[in-house]
C-alpha positions as CSV (number, residue, x, y, z in Angstrom):
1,X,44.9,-35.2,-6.5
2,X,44.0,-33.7,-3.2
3,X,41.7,-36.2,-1.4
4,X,39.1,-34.1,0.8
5,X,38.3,-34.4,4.2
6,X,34.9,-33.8,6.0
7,X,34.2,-31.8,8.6
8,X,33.2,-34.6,10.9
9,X,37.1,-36.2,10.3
10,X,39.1,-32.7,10.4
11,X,37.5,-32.5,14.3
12,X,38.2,-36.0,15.4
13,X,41.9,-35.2,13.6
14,X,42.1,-31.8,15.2
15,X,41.2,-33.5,18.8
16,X,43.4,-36.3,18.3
17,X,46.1,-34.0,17.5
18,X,45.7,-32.0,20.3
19,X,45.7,-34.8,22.7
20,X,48.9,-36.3,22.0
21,X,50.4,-33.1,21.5
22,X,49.2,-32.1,25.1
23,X,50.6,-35.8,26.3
24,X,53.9,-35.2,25.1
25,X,55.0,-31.9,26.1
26,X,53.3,-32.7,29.3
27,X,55.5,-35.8,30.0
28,X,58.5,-33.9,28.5
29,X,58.3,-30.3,30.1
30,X,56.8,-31.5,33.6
31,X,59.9,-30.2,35.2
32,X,59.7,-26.6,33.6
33,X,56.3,-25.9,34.9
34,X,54.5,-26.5,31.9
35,X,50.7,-25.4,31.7
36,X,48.8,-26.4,28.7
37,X,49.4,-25.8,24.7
38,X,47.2,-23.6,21.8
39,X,47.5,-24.3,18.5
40,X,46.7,-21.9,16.0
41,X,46.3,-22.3,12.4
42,X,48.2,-18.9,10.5
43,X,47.7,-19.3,6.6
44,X,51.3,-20.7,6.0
45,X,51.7,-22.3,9.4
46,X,51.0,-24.1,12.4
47,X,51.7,-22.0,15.5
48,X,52.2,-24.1,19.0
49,X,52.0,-22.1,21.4
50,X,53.4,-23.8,25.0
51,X,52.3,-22.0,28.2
52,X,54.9,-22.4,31.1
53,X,55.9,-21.2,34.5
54,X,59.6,-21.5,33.5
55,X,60.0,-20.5,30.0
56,X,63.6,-20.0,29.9
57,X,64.0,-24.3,30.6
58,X,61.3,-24.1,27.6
59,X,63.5,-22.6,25.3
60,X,67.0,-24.2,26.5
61,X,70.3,-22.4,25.9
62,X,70.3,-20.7,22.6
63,X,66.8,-22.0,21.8
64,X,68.3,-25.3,21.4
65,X,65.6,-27.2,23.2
66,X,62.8,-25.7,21.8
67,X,64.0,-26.4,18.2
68,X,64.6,-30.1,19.5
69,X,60.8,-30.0,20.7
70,X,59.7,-28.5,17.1
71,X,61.5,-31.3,15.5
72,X,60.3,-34.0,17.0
73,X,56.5,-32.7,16.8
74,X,57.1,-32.2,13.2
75,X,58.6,-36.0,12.7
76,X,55.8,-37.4,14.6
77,X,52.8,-35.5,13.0
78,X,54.3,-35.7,9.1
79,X,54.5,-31.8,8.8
80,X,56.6,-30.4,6.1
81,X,59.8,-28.2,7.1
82,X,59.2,-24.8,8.0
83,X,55.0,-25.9,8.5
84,X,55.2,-25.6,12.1
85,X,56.7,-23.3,14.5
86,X,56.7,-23.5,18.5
87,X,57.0,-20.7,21.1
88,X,57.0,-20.4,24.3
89,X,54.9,-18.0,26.7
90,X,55.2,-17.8,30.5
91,X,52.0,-17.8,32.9
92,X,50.8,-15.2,34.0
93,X,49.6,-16.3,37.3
94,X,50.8,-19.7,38.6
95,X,48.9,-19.3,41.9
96,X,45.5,-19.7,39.1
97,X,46.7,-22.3,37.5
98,X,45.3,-25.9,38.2
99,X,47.6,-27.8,36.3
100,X,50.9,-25.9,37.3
101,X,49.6,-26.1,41.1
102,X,49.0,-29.8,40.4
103,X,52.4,-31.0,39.4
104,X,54.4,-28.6,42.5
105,X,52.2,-31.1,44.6
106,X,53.5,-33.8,42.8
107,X,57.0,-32.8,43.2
108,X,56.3,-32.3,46.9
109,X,55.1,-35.6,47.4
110,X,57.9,-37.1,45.1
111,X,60.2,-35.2,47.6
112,X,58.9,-36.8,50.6
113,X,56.8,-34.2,52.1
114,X,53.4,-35.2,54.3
115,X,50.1,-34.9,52.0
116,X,48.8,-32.9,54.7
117,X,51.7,-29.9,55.0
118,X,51.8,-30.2,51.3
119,X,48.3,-30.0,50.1
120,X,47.8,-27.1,52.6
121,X,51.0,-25.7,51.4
122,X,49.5,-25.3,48.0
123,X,45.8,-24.5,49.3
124,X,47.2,-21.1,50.8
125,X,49.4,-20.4,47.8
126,X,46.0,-20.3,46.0
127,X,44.2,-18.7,48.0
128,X,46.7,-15.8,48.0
129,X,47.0,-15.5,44.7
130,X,43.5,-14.5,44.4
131,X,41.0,-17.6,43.8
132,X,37.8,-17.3,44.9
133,X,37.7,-21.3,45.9
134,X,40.2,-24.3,45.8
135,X,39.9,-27.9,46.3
136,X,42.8,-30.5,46.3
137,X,41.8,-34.1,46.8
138,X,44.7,-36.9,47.2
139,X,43.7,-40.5,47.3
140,X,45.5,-43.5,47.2
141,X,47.7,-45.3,49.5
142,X,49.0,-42.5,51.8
143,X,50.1,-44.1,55.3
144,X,48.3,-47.7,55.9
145,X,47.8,-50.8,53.8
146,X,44.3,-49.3,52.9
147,X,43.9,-46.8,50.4
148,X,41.6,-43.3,51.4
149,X,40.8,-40.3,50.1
150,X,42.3,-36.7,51.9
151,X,40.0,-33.3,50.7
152,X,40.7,-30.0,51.5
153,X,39.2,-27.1,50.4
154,X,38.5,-23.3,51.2
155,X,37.0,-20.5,50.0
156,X,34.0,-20.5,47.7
157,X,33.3,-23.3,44.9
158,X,30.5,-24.3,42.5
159,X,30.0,-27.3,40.9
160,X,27.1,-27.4,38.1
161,X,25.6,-25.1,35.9
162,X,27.4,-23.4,32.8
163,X,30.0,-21.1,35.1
164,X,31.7,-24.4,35.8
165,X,33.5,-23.9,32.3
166,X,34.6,-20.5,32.4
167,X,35.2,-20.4,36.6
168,X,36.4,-23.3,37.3
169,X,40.1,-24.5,36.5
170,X,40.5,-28.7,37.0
171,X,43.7,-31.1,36.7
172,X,44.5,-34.1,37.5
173,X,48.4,-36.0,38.0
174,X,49.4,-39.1,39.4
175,X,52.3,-39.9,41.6
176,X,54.3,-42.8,41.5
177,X,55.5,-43.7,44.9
178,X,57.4,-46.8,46.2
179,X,54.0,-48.0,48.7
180,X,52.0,-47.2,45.1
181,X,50.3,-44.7,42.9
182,X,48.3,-41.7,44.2
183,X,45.9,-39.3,42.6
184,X,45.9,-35.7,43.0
185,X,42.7,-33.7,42.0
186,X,43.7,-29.7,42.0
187,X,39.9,-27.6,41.4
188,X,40.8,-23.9,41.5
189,X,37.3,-21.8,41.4
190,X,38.5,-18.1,40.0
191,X,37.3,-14.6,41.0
192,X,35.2,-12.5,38.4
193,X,37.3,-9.8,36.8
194,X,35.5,-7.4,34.6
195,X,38.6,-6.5,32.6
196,X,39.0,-10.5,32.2
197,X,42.9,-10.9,33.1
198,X,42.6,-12.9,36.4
199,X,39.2,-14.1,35.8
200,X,36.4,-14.5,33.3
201,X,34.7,-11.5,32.1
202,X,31.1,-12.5,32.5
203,X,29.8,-12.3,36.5
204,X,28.2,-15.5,37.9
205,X,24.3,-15.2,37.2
206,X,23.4,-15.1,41.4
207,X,25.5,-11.9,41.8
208,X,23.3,-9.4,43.3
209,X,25.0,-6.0,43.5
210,X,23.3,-3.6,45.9
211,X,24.1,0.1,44.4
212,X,24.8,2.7,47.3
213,X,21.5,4.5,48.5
214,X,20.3,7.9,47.1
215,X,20.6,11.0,48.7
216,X,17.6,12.3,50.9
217,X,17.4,15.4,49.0
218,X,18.1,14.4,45.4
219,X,15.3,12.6,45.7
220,X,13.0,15.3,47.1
221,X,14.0,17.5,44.7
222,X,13.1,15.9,41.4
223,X,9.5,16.2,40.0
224,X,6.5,14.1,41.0
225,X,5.5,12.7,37.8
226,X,2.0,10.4,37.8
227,X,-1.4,10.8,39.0
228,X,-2.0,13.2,41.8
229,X,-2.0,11.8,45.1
230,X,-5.4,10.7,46.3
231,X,-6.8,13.2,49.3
């Protein structure tokens, strides 16, 4: 007897699911670049689908880590053999991502680098890669005994209204260092693209285009149409 599950309980399961799923290839695959997870429900199977800078760590020699990764997520989540099946799929633009641009500034800091040379470091790399806007915010314990908050930002960024979900591209990490933990905020605001690869599709609802003006005699030339002018 198959017990059924409402709709209300198949989200929460669905969200849950996702979290920890998201949690544990973040924690695992933070070295290889990794950039966020789909899951997609095919009739016969669940399809993960793990979005990397460095896909070829991903995968391991011979596809052995990824088939470790798949194991382990089907152990953990009670999914049958053969139910589930992982891939891995390299970013297309790292300079756009939030979350890949958040953990190189970890790394840097881990490394020993100065917040400042760092978080500009990673501003410029997002600026060329094309973002319209970029903020990174570090706070914690960077120097002194006191804790403070460093922002930088450049370019163009919004902050309300219903673009923020498709424009705007947020992650936060934290860094463990020996004087104590800092938080890095990484906002990357992206440039509209109307065939939707490096940005969203739809323009922002303030863009005013101004078309090119008419020609003088195109516009003498065509037909008065109305009432006659008055004399």
């Amino acid at each position: 007897m198959t017990s059924t599950v409402s709709k209300k309980r198949k989200f929460i399961n669905d969200g849950i699911f996702a979290a920890e799923l998201n949690e544990l290839l973040t924690r695992e695959l933070a070295e290889d670049g990794y950039s966020g997870v789909d899951v997609r429900n095919a009739p016969t199977k669940i399809e993960i689908i793990i979005r990397a800078t460095r896909t070829q760590n991903v995968l391991g020699e011979k596809g052995r880590r990824i088939r470790e990764l798949t194991s382990v997520v089907q152990k953990r989540f009670n999914f049958e053999d053969g139910t589930v099946e992982l891939y891995a799929e390299k970013v297309a633009n790292r300079g756009l991502c939030a979350i890949a641009q958040a953990e190189s500034l970890r790394y840097k800091l881990l490394g020993g680098l100065a917040v400042r040379r760092a978080c500009y470091g990673v501003l410029r790399f997002i600026m060329e890669s094309g973002a319209k806007g970029c903020e990174v915010i570090v706070s914690g314990k960077m120097r002194g005994a006191r804790a403070k908050a460093m922002k930088f930002k450049d370019g163009y960024m919004i902050s309300s209204g219903s673009p923020v979900v498709e424009y705007i591209d947020e992650s936060v990490r934290h860094v463990l260092l020996r004087q104590g933990c800092l938080g890095i905020k990484v906002k990357i605001m992206l440039d509209w693209d109307p065939e939707g690869k490096k940005g969203p599709k739809t323009p922002l609802p303030d863009l005013v285009t101004v078309h090119p003006p008419k020609d003088e005699d195109e516009a003498l030339s065509k037909p008065f149409v109305g009432k006659e002018p008055m004399m």
